[in-house]
C-alpha atoms as a printed R data frame, in Angstrom:
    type eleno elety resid chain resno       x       y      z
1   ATOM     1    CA   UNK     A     1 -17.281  -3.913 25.137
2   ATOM     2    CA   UNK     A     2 -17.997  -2.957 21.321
3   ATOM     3    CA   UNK     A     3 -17.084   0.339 19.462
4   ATOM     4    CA   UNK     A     4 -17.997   1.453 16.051
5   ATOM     5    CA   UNK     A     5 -17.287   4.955 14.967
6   ATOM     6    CA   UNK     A     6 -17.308   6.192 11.048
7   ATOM     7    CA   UNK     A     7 -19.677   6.590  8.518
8   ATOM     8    CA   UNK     A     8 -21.974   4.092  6.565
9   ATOM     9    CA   UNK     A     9 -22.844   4.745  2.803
10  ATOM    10    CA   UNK     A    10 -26.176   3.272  2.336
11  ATOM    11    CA   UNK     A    11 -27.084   4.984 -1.196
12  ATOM    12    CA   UNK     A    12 -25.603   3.469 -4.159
13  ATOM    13    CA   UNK     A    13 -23.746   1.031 -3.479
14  ATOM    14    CA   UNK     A    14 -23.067  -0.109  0.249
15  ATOM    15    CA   UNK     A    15 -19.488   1.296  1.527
16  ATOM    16    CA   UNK     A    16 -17.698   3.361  4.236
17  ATOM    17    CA   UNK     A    17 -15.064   6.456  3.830
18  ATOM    18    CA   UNK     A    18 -13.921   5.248  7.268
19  ATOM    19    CA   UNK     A    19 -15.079   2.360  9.568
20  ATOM    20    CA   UNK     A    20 -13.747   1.780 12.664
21  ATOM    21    CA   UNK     A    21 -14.922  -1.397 15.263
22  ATOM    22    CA   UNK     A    22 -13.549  -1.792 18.321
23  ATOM    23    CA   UNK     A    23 -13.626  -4.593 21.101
24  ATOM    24    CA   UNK     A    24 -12.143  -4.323 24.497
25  ATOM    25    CA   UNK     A    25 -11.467  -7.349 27.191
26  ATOM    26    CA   UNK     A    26 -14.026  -9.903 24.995
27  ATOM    27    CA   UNK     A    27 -13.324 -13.093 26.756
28  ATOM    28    CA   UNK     A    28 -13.390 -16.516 23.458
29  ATOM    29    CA   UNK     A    29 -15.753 -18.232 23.759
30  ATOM    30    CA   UNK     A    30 -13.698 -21.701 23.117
31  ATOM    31    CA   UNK     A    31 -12.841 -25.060 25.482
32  ATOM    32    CA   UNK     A    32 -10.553 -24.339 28.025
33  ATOM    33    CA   UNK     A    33  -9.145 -27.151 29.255
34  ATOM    34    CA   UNK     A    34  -7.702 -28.089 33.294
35  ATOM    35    CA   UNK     A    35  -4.298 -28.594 33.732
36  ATOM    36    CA   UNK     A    36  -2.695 -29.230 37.352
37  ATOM    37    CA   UNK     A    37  -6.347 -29.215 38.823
38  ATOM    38    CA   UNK     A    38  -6.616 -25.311 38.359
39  ATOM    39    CA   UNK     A    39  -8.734 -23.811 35.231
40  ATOM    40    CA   UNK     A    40  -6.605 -22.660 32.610
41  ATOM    41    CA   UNK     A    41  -6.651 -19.126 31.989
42  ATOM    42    CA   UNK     A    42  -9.599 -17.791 29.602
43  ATOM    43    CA   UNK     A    43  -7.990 -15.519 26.407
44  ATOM    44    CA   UNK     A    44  -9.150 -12.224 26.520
45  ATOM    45    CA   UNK     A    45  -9.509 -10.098 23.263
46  ATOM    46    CA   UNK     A    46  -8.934  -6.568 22.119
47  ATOM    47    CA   UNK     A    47  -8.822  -5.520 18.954
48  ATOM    48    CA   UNK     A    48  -9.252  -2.587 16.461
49  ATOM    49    CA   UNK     A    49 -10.568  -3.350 12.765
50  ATOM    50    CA   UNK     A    50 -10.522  -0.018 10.639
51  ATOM    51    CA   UNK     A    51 -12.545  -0.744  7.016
52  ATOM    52    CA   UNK     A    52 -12.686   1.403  4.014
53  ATOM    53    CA   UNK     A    53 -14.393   0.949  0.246
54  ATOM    54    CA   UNK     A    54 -17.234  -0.479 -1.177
55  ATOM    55    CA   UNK     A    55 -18.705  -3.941 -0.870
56  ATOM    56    CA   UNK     A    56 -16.939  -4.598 -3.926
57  ATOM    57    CA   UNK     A    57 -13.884  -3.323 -3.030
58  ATOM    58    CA   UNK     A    58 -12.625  -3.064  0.154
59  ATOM    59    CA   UNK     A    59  -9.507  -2.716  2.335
60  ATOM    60    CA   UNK     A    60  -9.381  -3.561  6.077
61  ATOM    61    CA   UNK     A    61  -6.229  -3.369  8.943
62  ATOM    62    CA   UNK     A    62  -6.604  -4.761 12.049
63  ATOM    63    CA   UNK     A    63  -4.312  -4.659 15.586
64  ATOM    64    CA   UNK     A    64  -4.872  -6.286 18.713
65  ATOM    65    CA   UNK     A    65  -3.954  -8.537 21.450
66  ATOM    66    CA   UNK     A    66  -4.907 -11.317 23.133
67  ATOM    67    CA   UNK     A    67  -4.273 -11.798 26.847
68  ATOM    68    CA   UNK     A    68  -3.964 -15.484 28.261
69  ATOM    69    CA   UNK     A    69  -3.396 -15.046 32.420
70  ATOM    70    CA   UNK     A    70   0.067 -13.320 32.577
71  ATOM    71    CA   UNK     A    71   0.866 -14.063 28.863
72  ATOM    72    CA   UNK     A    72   0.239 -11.411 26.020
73  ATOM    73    CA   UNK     A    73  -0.133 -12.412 21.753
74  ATOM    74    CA   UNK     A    74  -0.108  -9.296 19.555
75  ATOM    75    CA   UNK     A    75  -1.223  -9.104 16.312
76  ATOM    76    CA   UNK     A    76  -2.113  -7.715 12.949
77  ATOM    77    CA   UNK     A    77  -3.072  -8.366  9.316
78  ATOM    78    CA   UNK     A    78  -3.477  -5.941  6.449
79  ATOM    79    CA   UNK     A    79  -6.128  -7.009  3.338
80  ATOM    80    CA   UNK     A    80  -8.124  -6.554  0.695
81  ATOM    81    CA   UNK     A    81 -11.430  -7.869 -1.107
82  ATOM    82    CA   UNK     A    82 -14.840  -7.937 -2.340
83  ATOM    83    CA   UNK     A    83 -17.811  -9.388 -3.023
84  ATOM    84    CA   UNK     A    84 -16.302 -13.066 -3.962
85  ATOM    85    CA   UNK     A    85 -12.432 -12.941 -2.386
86  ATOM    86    CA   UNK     A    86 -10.227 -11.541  0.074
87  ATOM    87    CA   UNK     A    87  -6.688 -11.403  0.229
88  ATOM    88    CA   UNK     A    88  -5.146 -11.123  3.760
89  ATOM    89    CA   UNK     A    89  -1.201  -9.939  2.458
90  ATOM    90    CA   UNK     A    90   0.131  -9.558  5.791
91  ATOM    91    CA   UNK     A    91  -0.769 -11.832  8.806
92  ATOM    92    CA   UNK     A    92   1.376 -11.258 11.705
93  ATOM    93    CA   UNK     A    93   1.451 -12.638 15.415
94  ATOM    94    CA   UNK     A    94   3.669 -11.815 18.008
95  ATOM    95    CA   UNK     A    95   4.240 -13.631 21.308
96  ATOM    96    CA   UNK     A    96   7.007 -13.189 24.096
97  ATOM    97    CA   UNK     A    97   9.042 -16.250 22.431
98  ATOM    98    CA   UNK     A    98   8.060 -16.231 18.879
99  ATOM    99    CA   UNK     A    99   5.294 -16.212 16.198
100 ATOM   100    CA   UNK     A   100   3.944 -16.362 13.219
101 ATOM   101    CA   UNK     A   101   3.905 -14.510 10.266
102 ATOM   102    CA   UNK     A   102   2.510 -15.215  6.653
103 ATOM   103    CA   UNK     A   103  -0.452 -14.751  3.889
104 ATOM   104    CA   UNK     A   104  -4.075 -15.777  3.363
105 ATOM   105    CA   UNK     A   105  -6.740 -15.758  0.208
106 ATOM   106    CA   UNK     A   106  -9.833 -16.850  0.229
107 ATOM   107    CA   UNK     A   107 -12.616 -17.168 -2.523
108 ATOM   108    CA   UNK     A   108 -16.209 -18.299 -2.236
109 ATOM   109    CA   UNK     A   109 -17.539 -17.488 -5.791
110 ATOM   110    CA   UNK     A   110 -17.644 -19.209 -8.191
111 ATOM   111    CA   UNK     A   111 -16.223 -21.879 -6.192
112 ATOM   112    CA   UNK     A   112 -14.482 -22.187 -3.066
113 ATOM   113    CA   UNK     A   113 -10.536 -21.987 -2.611
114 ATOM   114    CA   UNK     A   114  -8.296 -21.088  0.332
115 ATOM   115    CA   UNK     A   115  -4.616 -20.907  0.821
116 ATOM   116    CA   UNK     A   116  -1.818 -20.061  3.360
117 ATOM   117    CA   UNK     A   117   1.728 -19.768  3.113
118 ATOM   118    CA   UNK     A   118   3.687 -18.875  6.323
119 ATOM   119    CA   UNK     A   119   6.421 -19.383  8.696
120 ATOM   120    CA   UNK     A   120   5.921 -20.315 12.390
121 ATOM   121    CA   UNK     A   121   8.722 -19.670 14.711
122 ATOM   122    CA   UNK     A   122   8.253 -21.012 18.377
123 ATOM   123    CA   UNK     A   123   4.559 -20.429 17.899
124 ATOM   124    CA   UNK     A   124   2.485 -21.405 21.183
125 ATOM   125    CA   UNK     A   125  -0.988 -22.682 19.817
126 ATOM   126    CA   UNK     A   126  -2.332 -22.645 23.048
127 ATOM   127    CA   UNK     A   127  -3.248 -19.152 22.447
128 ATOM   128    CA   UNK     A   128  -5.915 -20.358 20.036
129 ATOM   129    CA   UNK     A   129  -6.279 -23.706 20.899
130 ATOM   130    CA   UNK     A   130  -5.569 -24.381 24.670
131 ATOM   131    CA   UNK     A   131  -5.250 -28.118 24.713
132 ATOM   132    CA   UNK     A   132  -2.008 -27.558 22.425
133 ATOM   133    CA   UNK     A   133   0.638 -25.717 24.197
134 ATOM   134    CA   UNK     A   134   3.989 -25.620 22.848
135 ATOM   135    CA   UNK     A   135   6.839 -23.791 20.695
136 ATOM   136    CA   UNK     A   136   6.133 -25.016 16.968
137 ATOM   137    CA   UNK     A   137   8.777 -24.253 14.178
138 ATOM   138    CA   UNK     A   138   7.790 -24.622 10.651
139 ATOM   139    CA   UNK     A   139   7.378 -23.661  6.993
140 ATOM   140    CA   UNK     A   140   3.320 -24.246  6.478
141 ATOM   141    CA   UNK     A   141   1.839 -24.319  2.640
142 ATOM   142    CA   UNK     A   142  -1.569 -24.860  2.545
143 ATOM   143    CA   UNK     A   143  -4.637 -24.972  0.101
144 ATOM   144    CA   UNK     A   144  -8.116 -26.190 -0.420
145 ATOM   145    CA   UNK     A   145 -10.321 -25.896 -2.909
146 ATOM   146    CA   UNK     A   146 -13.552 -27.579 -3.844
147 ATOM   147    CA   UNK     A   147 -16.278 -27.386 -6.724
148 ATOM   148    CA   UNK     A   148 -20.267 -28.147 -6.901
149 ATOM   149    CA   UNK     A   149 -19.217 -30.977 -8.586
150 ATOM   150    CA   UNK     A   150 -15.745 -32.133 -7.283
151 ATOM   151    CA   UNK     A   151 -14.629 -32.951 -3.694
152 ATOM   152    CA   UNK     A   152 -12.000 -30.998 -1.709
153 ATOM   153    CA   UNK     A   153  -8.465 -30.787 -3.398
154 ATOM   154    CA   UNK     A   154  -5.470 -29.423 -2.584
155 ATOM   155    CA   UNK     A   155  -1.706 -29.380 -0.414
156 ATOM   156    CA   UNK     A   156  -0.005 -29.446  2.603
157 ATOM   157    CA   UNK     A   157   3.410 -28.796  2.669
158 ATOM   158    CA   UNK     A   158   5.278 -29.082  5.741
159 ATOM   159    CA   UNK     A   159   9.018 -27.662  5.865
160 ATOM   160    CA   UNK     A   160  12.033 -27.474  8.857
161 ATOM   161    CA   UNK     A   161   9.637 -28.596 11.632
162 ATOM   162    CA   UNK     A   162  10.894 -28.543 15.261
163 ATOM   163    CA   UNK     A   163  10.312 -27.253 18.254
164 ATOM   164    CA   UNK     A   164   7.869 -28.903 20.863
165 ATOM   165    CA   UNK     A   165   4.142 -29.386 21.363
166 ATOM   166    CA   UNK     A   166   2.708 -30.319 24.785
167 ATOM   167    CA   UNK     A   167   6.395 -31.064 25.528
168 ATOM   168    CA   UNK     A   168   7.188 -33.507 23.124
169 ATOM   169    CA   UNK     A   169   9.865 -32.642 20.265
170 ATOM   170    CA   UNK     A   170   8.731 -32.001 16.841
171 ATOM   171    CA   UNK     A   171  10.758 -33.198 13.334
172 ATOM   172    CA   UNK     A   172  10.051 -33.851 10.021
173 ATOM   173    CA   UNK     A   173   8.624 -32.452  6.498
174 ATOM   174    CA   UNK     A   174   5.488 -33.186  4.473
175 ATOM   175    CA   UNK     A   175   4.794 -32.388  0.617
176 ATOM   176    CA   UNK     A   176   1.394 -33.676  0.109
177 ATOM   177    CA   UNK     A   177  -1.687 -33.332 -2.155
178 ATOM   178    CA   UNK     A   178  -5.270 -34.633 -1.918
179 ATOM   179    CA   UNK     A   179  -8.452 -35.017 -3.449
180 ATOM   180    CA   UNK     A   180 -11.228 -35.821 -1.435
181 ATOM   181    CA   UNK     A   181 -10.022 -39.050  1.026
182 ATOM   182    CA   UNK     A   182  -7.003 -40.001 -1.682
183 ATOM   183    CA   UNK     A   183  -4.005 -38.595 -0.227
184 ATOM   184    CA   UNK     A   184  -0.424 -38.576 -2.604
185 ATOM   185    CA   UNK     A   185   3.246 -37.395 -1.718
186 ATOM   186    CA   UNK     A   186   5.425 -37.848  0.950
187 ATOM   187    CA   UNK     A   187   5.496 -37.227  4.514
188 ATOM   188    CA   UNK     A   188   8.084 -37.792  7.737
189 ATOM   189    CA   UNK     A   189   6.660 -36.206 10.992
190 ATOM   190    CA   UNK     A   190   8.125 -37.071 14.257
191 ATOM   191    CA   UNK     A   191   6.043 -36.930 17.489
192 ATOM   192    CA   UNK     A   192   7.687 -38.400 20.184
193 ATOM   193    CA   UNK     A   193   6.064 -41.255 21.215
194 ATOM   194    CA   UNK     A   194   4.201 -41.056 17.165
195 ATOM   195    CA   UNK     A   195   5.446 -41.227 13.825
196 ATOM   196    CA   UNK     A   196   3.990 -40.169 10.599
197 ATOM   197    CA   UNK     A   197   5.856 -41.910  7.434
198 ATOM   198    CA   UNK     A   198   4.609 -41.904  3.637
């Protein structure tokens, strides 16, 4: 089910004193794979997203969970933006043997750029991304940005990976940059059973 409660400026400038949207037992719509024969459990979402400002200038805080069978993710991220950015400063999930935590921007005008900067700490992606179970440890640097007139450009800095994804051991670091299909830097992932060197 869907909430919203608050108040909508529509004179002026578009904005809200106080927003608040609410979603209760949504199940994602995204691939679940079978494992051992039996469906894997769908995730199940509930969240609340409170919103205050002016299209211009906003701030938003969000809380939530997601539910996957017997298993429970919690989360929240506090932000800020407008009309051409956002600024996610606190990004926090929360799982029974670890998460993540870390920091997002975005910007789609003039041109496009995104970045994130976090720390993973026996993260299961499975909550996201089924096919990928696991217990991921990492430093993650990330950004992207791309022009009218220039391809996609950026980094990918990997640091202190471990753990274990679909029960094979992680290891390695990555300091990378790119620009459109040209890739430069150095990289030493270990997958067991697949290795990454440059």
């Amino acid at each position: 089910s869907f909430t919203a409660t608050g108040s909508i400026r529509t004179q002026g400038e578009l904005g809200s004193d106080g927003l608040r949207l609410a979603v209760r037992d949504f199940p994602l719509p995204v691939p679940v794979p079978a494992q051992t024969g039996k469906p894997a459990p769908v995730p199940v979402l509930s969240a609340v997203l409170q919103v205050s400002g002016a299209v211009r200038a906003w701030r938003a805080q969000a809380e939530g969970e997601l539910l996957r069978g017997k298993d429970t993710a919690r989360f929240r991220f506090t932000g800020l933006g407008g009309e051409t950015a956002l600024e996610l400063r606190e990004v926090e999930v929360r799982t029974a043997a670890g998460g993540l935590n870390g920091r997002f921007k975005a910007r789609w005008r003039p041109d496009v750029e995104l970045a994130f900067d976090g720390r993973m700490a026996r993260f299961d992606p499975a909550y996201f991304f089924p096919a990928f179970p696991g217990a991921v440890d990492a430093d993650l640097r990330f950004s992207a940005a791309s022009t009218a007139d220039t391809p996609w450009q950026g980094l990918l800095k990997v640091e202190r990976l471990g753990g274990q994804l679909r029960g094979r051991p992680l290891a390695g670091s990555a300091d990378l940059r790119y620009k459109g299909l040209a890739v430069t830097g150095k990289a030493d992932l270990r997958f067991t059973g697949m290795a990454v060197d440059g």
